[in-house]
mmCIF file of the N, C-alpha and C atoms, coordinates in Angstrom:
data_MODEL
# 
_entry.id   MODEL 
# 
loop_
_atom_site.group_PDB 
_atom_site.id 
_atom_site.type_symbol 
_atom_site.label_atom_id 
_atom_site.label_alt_id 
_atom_site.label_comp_id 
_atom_site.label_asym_id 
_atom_site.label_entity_id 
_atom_site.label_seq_id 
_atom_site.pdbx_PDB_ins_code 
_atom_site.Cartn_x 
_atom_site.Cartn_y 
_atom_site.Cartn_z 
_atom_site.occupancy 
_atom_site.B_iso_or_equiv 
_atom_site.pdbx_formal_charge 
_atom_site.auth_seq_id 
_atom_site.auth_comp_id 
_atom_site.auth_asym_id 
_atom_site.auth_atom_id 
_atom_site.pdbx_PDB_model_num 
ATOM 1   N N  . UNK A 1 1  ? -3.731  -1.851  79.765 1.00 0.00 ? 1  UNK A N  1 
ATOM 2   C CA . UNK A 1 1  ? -4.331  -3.148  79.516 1.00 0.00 ? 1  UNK A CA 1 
ATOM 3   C C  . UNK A 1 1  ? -5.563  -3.314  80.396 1.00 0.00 ? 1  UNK A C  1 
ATOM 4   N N  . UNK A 1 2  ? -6.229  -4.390  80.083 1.00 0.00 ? 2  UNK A N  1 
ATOM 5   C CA . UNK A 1 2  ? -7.206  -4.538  81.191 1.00 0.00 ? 2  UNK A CA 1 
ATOM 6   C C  . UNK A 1 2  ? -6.640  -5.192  82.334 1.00 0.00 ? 2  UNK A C  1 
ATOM 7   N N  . UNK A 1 3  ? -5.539  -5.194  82.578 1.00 0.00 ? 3  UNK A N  1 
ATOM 8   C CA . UNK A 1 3  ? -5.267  -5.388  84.403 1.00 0.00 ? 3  UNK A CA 1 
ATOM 9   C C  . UNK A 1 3  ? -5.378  -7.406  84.429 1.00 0.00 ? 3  UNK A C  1 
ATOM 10  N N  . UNK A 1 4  ? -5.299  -7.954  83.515 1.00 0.00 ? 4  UNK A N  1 
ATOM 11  C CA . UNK A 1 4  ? -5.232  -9.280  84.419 1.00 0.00 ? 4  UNK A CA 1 
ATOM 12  C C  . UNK A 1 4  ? -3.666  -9.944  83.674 1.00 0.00 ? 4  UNK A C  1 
ATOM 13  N N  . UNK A 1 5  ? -2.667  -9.155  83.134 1.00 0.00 ? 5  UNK A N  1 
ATOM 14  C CA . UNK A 1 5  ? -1.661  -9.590  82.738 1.00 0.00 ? 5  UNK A CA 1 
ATOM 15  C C  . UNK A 1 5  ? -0.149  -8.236  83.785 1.00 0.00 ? 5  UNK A C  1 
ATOM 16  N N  . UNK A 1 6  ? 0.391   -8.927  84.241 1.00 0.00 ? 6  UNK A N  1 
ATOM 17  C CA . UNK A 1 6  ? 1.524   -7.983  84.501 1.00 0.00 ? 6  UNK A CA 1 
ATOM 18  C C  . UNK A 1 6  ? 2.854   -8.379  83.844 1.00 0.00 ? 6  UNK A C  1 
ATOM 19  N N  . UNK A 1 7  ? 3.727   -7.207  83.400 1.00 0.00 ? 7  UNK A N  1 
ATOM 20  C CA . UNK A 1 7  ? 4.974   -6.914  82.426 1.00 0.00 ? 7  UNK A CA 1 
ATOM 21  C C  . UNK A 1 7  ? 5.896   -6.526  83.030 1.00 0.00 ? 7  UNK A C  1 
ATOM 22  N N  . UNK A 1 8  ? 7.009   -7.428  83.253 1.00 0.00 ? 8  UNK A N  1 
ATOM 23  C CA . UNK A 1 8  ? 8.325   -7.085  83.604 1.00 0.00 ? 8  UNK A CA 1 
ATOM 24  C C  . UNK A 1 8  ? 9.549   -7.177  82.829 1.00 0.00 ? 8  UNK A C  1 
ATOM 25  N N  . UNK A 1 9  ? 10.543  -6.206  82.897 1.00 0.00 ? 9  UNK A N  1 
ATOM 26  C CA . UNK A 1 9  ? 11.632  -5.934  82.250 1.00 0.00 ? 9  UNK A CA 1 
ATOM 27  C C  . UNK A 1 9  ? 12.546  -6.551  82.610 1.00 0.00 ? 9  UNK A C  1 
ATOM 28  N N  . UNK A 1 10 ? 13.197  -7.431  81.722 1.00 0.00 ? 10 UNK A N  1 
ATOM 29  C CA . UNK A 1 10 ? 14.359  -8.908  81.844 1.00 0.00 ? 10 UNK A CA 1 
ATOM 30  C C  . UNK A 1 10 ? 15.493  -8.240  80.849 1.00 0.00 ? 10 UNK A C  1 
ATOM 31  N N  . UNK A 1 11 ? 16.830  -8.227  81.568 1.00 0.00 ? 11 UNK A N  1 
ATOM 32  C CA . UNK A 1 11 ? 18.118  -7.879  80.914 1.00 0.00 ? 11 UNK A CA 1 
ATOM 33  C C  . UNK A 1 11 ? 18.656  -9.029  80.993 1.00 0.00 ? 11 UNK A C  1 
ATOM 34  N N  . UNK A 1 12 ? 18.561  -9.607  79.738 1.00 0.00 ? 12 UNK A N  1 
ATOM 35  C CA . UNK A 1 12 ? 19.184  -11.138 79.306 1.00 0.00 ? 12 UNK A CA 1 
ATOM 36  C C  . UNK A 1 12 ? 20.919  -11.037 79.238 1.00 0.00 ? 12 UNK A C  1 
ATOM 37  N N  . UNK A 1 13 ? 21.345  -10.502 79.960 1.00 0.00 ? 13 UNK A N  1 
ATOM 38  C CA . UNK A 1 13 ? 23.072  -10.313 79.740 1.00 0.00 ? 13 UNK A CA 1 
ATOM 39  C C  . UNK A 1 13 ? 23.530  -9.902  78.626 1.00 0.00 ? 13 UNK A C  1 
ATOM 40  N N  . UNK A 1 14 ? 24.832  -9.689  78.112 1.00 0.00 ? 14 UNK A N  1 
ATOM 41  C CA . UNK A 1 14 ? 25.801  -9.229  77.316 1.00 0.00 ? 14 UNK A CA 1 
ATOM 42  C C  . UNK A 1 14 ? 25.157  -9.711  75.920 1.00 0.00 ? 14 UNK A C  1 
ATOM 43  N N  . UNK A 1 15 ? 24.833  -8.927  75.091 1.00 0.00 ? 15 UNK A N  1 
ATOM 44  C CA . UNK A 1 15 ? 24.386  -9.683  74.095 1.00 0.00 ? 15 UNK A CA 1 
ATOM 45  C C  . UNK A 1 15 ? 23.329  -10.250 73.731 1.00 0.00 ? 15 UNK A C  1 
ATOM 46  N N  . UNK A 1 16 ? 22.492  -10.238 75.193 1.00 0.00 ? 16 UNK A N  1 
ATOM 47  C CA . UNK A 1 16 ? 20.897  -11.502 74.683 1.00 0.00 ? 16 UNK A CA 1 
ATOM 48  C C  . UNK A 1 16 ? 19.723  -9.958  74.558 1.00 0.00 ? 16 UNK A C  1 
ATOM 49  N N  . UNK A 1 17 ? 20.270  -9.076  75.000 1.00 0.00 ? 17 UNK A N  1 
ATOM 50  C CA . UNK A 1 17 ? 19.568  -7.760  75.583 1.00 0.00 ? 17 UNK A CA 1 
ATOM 51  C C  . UNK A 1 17 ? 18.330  -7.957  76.191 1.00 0.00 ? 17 UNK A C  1 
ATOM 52  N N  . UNK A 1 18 ? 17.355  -7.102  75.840 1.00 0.00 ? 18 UNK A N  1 
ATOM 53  C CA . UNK A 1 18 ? 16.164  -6.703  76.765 1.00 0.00 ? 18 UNK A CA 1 
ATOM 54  C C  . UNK A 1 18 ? 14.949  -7.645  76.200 1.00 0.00 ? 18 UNK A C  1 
ATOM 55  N N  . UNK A 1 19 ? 13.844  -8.179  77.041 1.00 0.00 ? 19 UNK A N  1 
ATOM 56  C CA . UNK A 1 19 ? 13.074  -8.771  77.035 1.00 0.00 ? 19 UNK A CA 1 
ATOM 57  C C  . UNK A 1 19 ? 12.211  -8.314  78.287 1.00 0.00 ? 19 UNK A C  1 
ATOM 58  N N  . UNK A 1 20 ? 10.656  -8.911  77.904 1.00 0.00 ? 20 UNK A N  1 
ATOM 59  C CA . UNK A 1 20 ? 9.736   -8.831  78.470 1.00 0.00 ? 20 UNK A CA 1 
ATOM 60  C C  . UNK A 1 20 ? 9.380   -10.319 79.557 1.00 0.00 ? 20 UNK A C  1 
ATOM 61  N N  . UNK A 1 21 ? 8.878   -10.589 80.506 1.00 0.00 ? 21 UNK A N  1 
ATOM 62  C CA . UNK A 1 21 ? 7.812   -11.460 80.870 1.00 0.00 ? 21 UNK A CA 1 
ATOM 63  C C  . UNK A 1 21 ? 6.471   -10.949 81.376 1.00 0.00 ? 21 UNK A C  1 
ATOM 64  N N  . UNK A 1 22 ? 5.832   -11.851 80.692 1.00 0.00 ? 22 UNK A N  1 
ATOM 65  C CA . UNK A 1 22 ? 4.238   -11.570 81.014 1.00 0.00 ? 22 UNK A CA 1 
ATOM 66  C C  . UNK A 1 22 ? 3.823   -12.779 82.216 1.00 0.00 ? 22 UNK A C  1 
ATOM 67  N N  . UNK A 1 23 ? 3.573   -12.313 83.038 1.00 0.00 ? 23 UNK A N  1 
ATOM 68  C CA . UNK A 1 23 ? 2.509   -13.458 83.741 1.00 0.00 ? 23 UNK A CA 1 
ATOM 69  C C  . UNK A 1 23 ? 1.210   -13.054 84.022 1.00 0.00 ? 23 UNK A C  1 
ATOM 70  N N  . UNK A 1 24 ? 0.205   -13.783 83.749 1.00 0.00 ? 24 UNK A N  1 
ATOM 71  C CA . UNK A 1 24 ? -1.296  -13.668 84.362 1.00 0.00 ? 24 UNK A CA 1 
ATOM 72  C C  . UNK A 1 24 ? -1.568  -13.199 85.784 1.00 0.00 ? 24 UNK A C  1 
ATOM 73  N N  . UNK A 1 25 ? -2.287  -12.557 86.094 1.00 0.00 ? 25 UNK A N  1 
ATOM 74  C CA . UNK A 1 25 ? -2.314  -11.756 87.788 1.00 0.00 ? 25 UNK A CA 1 
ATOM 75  C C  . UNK A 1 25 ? -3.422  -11.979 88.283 1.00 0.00 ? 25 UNK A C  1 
ATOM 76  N N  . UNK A 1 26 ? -4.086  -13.410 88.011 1.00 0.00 ? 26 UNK A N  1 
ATOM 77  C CA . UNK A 1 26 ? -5.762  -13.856 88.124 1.00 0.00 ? 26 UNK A CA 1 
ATOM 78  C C  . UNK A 1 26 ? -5.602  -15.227 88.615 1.00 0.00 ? 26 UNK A C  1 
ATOM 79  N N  . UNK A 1 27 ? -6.789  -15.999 89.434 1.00 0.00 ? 27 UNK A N  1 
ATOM 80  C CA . UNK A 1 27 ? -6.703  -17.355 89.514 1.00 0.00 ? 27 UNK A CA 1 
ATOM 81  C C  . UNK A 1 27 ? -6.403  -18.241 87.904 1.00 0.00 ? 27 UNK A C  1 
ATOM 82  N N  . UNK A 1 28 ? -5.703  -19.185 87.773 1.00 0.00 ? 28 UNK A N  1 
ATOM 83  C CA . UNK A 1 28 ? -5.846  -19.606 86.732 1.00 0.00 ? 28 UNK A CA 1 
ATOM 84  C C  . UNK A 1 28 ? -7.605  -20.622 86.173 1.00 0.00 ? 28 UNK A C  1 
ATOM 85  N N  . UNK A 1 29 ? -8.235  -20.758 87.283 1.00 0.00 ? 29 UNK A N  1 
ATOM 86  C CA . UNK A 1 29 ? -9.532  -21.048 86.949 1.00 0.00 ? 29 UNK A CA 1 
ATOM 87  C C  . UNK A 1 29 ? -10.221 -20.168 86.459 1.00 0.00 ? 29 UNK A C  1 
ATOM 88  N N  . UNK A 1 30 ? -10.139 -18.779 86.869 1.00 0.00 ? 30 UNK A N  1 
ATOM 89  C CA . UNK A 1 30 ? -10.860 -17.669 86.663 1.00 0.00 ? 30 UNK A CA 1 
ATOM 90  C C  . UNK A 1 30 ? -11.086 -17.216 85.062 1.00 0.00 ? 30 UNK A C  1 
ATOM 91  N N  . UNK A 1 31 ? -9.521  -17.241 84.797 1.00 0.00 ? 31 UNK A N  1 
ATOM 92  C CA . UNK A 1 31 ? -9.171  -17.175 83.115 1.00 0.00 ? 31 UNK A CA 1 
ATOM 93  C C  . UNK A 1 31 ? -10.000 -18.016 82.417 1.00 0.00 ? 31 UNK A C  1 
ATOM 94  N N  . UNK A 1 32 ? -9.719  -19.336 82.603 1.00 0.00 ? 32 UNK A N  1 
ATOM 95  C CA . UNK A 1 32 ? -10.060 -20.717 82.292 1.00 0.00 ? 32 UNK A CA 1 
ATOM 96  C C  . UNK A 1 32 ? -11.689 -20.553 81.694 1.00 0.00 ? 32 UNK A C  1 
ATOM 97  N N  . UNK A 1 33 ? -12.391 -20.186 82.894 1.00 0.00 ? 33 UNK A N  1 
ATOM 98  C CA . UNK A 1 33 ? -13.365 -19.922 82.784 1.00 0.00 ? 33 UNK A CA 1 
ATOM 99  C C  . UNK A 1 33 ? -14.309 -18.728 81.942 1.00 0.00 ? 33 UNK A C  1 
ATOM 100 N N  . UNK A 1 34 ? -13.665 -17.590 81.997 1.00 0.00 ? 34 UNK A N  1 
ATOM 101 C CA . UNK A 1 34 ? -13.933 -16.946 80.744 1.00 0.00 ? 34 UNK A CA 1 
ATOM 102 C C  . UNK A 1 34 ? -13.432 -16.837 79.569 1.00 0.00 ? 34 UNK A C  1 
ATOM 103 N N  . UNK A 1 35 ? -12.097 -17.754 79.576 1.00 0.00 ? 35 UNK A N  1 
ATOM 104 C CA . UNK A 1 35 ? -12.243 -18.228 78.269 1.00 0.00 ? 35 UNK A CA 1 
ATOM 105 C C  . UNK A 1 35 ? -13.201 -19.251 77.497 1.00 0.00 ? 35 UNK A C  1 
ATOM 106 N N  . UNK A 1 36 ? -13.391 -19.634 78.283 1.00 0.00 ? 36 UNK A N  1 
ATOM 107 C CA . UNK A 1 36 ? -14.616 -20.953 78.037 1.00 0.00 ? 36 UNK A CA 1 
ATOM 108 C C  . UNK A 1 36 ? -16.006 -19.790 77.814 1.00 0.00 ? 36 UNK A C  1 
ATOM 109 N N  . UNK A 1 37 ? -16.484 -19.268 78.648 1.00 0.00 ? 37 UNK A N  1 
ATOM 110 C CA . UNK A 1 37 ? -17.351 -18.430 78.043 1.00 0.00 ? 37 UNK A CA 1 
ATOM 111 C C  . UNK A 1 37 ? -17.495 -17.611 76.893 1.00 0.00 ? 37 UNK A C  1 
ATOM 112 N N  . UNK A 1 38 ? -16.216 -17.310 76.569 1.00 0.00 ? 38 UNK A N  1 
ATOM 113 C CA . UNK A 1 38 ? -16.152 -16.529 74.865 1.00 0.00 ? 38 UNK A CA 1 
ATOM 114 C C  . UNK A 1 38 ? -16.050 -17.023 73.582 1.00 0.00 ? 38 UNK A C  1 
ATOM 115 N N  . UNK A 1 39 ? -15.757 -18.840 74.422 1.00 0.00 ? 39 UNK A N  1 
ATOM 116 C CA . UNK A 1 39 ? -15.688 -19.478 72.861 1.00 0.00 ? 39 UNK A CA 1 
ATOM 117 C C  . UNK A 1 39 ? -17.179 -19.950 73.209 1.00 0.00 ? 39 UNK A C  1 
ATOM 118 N N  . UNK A 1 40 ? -18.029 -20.057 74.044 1.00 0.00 ? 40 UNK A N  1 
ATOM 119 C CA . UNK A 1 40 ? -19.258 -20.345 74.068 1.00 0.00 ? 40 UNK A CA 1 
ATOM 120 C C  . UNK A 1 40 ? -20.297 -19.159 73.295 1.00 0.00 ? 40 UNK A C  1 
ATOM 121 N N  . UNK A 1 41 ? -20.054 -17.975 73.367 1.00 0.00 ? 41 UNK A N  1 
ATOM 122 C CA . UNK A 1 41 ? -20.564 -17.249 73.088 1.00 0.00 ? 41 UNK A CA 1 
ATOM 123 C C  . UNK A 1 41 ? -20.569 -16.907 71.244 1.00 0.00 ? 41 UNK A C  1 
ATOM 124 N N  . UNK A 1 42 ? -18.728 -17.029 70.912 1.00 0.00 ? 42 UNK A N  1 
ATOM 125 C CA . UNK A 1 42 ? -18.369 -17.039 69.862 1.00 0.00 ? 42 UNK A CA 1 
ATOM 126 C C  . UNK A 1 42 ? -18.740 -18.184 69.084 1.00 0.00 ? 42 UNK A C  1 
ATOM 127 N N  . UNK A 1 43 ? -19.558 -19.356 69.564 1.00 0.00 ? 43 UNK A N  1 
ATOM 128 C CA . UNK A 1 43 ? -19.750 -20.080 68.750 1.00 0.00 ? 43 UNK A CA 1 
ATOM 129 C C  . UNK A 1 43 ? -21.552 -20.335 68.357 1.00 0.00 ? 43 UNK A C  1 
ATOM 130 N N  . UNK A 1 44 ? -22.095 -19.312 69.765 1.00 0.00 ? 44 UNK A N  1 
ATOM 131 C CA . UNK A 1 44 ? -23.758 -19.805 69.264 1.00 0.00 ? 44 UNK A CA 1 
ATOM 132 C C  . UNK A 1 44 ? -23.911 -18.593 68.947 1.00 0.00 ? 44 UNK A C  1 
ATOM 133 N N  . UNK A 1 45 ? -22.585 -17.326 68.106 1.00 0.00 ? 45 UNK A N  1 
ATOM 134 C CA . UNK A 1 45 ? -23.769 -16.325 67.269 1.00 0.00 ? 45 UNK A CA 1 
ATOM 135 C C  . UNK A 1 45 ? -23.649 -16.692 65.652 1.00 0.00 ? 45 UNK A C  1 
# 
């Protein structure tokens, strides 16, 4: 990936089995902010 999400392996007990969590590994402004730049970009081409 590009490195700003990390993936961990969750054993939900007897029955619920295996799952993922994702959390973000960045300031949450940081994100914020280039997301805001791509819909800026995505919207003046």
């Amino acid at each position: 990936m590009l490195g700003f999400v990390i993936k961990s392996e969750e054993n939900r007990g007897k029955g619920g089995g295996r799952g993922y969590v994702w959390e973000v590994d960045m300031e949450l402004d940081t994100v914020l902010d280039v997301r805001e730049e791509i819909e800026a970009d995505h919207h003046s081409a």
